[in-house]
Phi, psi and omega in degrees: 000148186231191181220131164296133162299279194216147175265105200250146166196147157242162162284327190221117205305132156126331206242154170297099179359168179197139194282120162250014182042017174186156183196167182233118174267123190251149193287143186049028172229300206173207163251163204266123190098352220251153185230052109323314191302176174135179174296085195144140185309003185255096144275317187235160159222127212235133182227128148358106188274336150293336183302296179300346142282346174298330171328304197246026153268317199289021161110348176291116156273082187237135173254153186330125164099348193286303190286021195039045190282157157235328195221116135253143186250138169246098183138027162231141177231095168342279158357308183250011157239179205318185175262127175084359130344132174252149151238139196229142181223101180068235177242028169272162162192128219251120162267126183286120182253351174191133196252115181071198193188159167290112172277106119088256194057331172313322214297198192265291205326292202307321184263021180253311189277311171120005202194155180203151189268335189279359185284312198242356190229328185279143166241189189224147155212190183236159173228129185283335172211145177251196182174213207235130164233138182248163171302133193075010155295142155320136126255158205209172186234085186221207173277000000 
């Protein structure tokens, strides 16, 4: 079981997430402001919240949303799990659609550190039901 961290979103793709500590999620779209959202498998995106502290023990001052992340979770390590996952939050409900991504290489994280965590630890989902999620909500892992 995991727990949310933080809730994240931007207006405008390119630029850093900002925590708004709740959002409403819409089925096949996304999180609601966030301009990410849309028709295609990346709606949401989610990273391990132990990653990003291993992250800033190795010296990196990176705060919630800098990897352009929407749901960090904590007590799930994202990574492992299958392409076709459900993750279930409240009456959300997320299917996992991609694990990590091609980086980049521009983003600020990659030229302050030489590294970014989210290409390889972040993962994507679609959303299957929506609802409403908060920081300190559950997460669970299910069918």
């Amino acid at each position: 079981m995991g727990k949310v961290i933080a809730v994240n979103i931007s207006e405008k793709k390119g630029t850093k997430k900002e925590n708004v500590q709740s959002a409403r999620l819409v089925e096949g779209y996304g999180l609601e402001r966030d301009a990410h959202a849309g028709d295609w498998h990346r709606q949401v995106s989610l990273l391990s919240a132990d990653k990003i502290d291993d992250f800033r023990a190795r010296g990196a001052e990176v705060h919630d949303g800098d990897f352009g992340e929407n749901l960090v979770v904590e007590g799930i390590d994202f990574k492992t799990l299958p392409v076709g996952s459900r993750l279930h939050c409240n009456e959300v409900i997320l299917e996992v659609t991609q694990i990590g991504k091609e980086c980049h290489h521009g983003c600020a994280i990659f030229q302050a550190m030489g590294d970014c965590i989210m290409p390889r630890e972040g993962i994507f989902a679609k959303v299957i039901r929506g609802g409403l999620i908060s920081v300190g909500d559950q997460m669970t892992i299910g069918k």
